[in-house]
N, C-alpha and C positions, 0 to 999 in steps of 0.2 A: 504494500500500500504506500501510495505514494503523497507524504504528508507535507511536502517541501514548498508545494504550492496555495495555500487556503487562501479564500478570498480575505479572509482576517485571521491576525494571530495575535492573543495577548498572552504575554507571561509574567503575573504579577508575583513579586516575592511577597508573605504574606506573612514573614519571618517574627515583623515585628510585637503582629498582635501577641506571641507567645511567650514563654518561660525560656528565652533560649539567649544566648550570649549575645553582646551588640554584636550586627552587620554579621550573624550569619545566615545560612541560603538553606531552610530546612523544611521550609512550609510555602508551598505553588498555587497558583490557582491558575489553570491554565483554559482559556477562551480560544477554541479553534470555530472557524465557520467552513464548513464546505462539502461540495454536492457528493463525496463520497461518501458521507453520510446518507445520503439517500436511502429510501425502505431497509433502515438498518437501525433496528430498538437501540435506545438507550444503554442498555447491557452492554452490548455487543460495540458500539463507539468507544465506549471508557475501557472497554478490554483493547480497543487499538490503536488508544492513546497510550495505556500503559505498556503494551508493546514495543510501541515506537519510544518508548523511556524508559527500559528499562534498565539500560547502566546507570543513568542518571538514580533511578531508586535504589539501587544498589550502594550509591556513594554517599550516604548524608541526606537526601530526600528524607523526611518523616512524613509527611504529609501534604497529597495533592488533592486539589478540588478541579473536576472540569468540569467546562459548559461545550458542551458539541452538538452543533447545530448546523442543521443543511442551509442554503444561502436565501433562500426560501423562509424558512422559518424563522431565519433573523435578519430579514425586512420587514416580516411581519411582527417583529418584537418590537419593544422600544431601543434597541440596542446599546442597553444599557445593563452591564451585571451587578447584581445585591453586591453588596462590598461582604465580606466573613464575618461573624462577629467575632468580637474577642474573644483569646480562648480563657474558658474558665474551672483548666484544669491543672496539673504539671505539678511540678514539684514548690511554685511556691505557695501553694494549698495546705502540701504537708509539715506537718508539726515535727 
């Protein structure tokens, strides 16, 4: 699958909302748009985004969010994604 071209691509680090050191790179939200996604569930997108990343999850990734969408379905959005909320977990929770 050839992921090199989507009509959009975001890759926001989402680092900061977490429990994690300044400036590192361990939490993604990744926004891809494009018609290869076509009659292809939801499931099955995020299994071929993680795919196509999977050394990157391999090295320090904790956690990714995607939005994949055919070019179709985000014209017809506002083209705009939820931001994450904070996370409200990790170790500085624990006592």
């Amino acid at each position: 699958i050839n992921f090199y071209q989507p009509s959009h691509l975001d890759i926001i680090n989402e680092s900061y909302k977490h429990n994690v050191p300044k400036d590192s790179e361990t939490h993604f939200k990744v926004v891809i748009i494009s018609d290869l996604f076509k009659d292809i569930g939801l499931t099955k997108r995020h299994q071929m985004v993680y795919d196509v990343l999977k050394e990157e999850l391999k090295s320090g990734v904790h956690a990714l969010s995607i939005v994949a969408k055919t070019e179709q379905q985000w014209q017809e959005s506002s083209k705009t994604v939820e931001p994450s909320p904070q996370c409200l977990g990790g170790m500085k929770h624990q006592k």
